[in-house]
C-alpha positions in Angstrom: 64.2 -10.9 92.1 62.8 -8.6 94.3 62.5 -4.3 92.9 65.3 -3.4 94.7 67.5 -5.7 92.8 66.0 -5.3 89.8 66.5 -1.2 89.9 70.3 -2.2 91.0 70.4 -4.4 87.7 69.8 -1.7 85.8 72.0 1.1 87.2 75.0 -1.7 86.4 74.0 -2.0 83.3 76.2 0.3 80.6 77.3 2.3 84.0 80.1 3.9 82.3 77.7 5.5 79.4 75.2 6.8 82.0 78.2 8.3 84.4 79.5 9.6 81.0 75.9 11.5 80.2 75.7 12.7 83.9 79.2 14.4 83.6 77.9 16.1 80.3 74.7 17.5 82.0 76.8 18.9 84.5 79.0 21.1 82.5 76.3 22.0 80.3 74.5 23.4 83.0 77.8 25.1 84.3 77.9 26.4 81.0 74.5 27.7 80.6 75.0 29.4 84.1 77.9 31.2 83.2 76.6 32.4 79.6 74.0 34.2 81.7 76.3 36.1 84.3 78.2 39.3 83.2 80.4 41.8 85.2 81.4 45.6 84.6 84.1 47.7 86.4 82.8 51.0 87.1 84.8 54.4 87.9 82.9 55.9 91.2 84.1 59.4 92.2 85.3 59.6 95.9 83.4 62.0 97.9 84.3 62.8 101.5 82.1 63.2 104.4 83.0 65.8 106.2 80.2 67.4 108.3 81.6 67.0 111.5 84.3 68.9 113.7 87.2 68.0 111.0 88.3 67.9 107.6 90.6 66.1 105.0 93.6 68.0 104.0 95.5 65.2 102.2 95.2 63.8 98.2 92.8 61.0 98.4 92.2 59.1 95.2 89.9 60.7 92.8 87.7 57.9 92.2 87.4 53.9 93.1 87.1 50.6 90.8 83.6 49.4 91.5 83.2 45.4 89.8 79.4 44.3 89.6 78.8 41.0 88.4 75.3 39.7 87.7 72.9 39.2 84.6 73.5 39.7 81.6 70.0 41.7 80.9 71.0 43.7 84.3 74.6 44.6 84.1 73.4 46.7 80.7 70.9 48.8 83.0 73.3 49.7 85.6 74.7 53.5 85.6 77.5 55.4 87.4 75.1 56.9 88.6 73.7 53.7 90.7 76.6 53.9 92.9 78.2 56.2 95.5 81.8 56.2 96.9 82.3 57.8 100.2 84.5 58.2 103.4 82.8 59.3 106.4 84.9 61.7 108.8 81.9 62.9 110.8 82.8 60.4 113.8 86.2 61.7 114.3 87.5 64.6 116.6 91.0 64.9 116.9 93.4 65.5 114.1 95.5 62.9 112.5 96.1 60.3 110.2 93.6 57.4 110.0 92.7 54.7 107.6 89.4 54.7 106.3 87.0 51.9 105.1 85.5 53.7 101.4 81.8 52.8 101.6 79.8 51.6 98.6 75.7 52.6 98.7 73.8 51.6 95.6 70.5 52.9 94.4 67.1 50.9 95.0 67.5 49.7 91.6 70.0 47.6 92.1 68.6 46.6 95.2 66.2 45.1 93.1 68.6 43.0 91.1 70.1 39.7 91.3 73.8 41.2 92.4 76.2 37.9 92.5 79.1 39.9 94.0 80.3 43.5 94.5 84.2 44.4 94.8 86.3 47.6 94.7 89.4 49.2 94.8 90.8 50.5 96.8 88.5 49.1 99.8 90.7 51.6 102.2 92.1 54.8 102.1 94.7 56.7 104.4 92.7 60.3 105.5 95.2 63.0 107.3 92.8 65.2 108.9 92.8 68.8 111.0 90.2 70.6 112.6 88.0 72.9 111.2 88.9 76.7 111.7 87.3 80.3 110.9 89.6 82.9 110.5 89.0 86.5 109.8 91.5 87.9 107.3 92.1 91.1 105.9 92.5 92.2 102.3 95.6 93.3 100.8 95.9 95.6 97.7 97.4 94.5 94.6 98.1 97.3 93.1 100.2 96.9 89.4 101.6 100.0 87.3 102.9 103.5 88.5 100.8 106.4 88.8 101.5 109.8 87.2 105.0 111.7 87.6 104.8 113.9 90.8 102.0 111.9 92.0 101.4 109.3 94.9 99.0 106.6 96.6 98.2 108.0 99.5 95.6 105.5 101.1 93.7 103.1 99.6 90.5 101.5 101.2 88.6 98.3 100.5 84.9 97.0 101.1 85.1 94.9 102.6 88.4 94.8 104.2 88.2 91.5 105.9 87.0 88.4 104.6 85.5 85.5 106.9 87.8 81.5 105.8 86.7 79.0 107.1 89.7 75.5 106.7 91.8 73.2 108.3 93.7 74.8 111.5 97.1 74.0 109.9 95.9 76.2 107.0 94.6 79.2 108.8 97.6 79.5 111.2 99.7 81.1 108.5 97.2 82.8 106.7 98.1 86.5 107.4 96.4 88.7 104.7 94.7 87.8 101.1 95.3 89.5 97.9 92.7 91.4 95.6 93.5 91.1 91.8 95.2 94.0 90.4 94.4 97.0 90.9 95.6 99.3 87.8 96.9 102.5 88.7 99.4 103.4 85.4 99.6 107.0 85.0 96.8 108.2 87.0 96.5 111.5 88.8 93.2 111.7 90.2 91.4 109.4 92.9 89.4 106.6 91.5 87.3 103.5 92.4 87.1 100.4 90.8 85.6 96.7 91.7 88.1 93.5 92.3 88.2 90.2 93.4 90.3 88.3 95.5 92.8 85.6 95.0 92.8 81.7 96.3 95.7 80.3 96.4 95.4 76.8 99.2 92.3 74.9 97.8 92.2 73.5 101.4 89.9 76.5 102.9 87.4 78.6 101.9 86.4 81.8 101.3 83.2 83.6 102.4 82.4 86.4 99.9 79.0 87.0 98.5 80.2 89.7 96.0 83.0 91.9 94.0 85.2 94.1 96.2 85.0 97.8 95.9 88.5 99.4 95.9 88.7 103.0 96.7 92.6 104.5 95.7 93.4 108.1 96.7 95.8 109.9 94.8 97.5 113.1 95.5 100.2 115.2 94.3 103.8 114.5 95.7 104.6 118.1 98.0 108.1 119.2 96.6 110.5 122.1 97.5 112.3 124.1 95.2 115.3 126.5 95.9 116.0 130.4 94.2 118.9 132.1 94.4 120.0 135.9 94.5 116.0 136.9 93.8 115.9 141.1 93.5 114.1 142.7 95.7 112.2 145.7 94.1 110.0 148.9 95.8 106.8 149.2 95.8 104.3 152.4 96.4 107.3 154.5 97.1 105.8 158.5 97.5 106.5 160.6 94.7 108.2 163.2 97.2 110.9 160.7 98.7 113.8 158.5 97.4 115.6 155.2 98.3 119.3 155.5 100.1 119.6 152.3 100.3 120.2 149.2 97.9 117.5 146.3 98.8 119.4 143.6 97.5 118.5 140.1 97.0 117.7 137.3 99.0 117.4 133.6 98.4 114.0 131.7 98.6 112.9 127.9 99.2 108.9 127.9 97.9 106.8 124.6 99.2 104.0 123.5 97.1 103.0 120.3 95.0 105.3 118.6 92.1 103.4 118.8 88.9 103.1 122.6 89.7 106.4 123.8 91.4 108.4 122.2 89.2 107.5 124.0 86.3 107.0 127.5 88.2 109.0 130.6 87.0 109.9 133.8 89.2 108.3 136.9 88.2 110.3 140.0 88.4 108.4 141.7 90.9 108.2 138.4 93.1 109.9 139.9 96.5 109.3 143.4 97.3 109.1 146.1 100.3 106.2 147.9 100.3 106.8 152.2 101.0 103.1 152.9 101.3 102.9 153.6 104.7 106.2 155.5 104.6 105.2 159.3 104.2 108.3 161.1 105.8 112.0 160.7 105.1 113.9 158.4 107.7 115.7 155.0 108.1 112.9 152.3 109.0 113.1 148.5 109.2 110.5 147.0 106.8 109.2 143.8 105.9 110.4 141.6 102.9 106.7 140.3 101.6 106.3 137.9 98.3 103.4 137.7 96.6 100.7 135.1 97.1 100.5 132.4 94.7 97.4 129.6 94.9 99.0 126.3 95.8 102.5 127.7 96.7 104.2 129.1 99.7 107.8 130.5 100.7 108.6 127.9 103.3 112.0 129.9 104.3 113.4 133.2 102.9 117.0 134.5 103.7 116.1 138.2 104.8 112.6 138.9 106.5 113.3 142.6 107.4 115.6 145.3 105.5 116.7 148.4 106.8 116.1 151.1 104.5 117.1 154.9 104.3 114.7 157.4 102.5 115.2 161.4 101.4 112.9 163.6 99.9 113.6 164.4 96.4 113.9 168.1 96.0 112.6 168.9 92.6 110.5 172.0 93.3 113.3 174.1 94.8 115.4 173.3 92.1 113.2 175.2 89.7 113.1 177.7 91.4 116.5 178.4 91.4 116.7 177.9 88.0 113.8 180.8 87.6 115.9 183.5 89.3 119.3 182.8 86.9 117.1 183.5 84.3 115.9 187.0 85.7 119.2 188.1 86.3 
């Protein structure tokens, strides 16, 4: 029997048992090859890529599922941090909608491991995208509370007064001013300046503003007008020697000024008067009607500017003399 045959003899012999011991090896080692593989799903934030002439204005998903299966001793060692999530817009030009492949990176770490297999989901992701814009836009006042009675706003400036956003064209377009926060202005009379800032309101742009915004608010006094009626019009520096005719009468008066003031002004007696000292002679003249001068107020129109006057001379001398001569008699 030659060593061929003889080899052949005893593979035949107890066949079954050895087939039987093979098939046990086999899944042992299976077995053994499994107990040393692990696997871990991993949460990897989402970051877009978007350094070129456009820019994502849609919800993409916060974060992807990352599976890594490999060792055991490995898949303990592995961190978030290993792995980066992006989508890369920086190849397209045109707005629009696209789907986008997400792309996985890992660190040189787990380069350096024995990675069986890498999955994720969601592997793509649908990106609307517009063109980036700058935009400059001006600054609008927010301005809460009233101010003082019988005072108003009468400008109010900010610095800056535009602001430079930079955001998808579709954003910008409609963009027309931004607001400051408030501005508090409750009972105040005088001017004031204050700092501010400036409200966001569409996450999709941004704003380019290195510091607070200085508001300047002028206030003034409202101007009012206020009416008199049937005001007396009295004499003044009449000569001793001479005496009025004529009644001067009264006119009516409209006085100009600011709120808080006029309206809590009173006539004086002696307001409106003519004034005889230039008079020395009896006669019938035409003399102003003056008022006098009061800071912060004016007569803005007055019924009578002029009154025509007649003036005799008082005769008190010659009527003691008279009364002398009766005496001597």
């Amino acid at each position: 029997m030659t060593t061929t045959e003889m080899i052949i003899e005893k593979i035949k012999d107890k066949w079954h048992v050895k087939v039987i011991c093979l098939v046990i090896a086999f899944f042992i080692y299976i077995f053994h090859q499994v107990s040393i593989v692990d696997s871990k799903v991993f949460s990897i934030p989402l970051k877009v890529n978007e350094n070129g002439a456009v820019m994502c204005i849609n919800e993409l998903p916060a974060s992807v599922s990352v599976k890594i299966k490999t060792t055991t001793s490995n898949i303990s060692k592995i961190l978030n941090s290993d792995i980066k999530a992006t989508v890369d817009l920086d190849n397209i030009y045109e707005a629009g909608t696209y789907k986008l492949p997400v792309n996985i990176s890992v660190s040189n770490k787990l380069m350096e491991y024995s990675i069986l297999e890498i999955t994720m989901k969601p592997e793509v992701v649908e990106v609307k995208v517009d063109k980036k814009a700058v935009k400059y836009v001006p600054l609008e006042p927010n301005v809460v509370g009233e101010v003082a009675h019988g005072y108003q706003i009468t400008k109010i400036e900010l610095d800056p007064s535009f602001l430079e956003v930079r955001g998808p064209e579709i954003a910008l377009e409609n963009l027309e001013t931004i607001q400051t926060t408030s501005i508090n202005v409750s009972n105040a009379k005088n001017s004031f300046s204050t700092e501010v800032d400036f409200f966001q309101l569409d996450k999709r742009y941004t704003i380019n503003n290195k510091g607070k915004i200085k508001a300047t608010v002028s206030i003034e006094a409202l101007p009012y007008e206020t009416s008199f009626n049937d005001i007396k019009v009295v004499s003044q520096n009449l000569q001793d020697n001479l005496q009025l005719d004529t009644k001067l009468g009264t006119v009516n008066l409209v006085l100009a000024g600011k709120m808080p003031v006029l309206e809590k002004y009173k006539l004086k007696d002696n307001f409106v008067y003519v004034d005889f000292s230039s008079i020395k002679e009896p006669g019938t003249y035409e003399l102003p009607i003056l008022t006098r001068k009061i800071s912060d107020i004016q007569v803005s129109d007055i019924s009578r500017k002029t009154v025509s006057v007649a003036l005799s001379e008082v005769l008190v001398e010659e009527e003691v003399v008279t009364e002398s001569l009766v005496e001597s008699d």
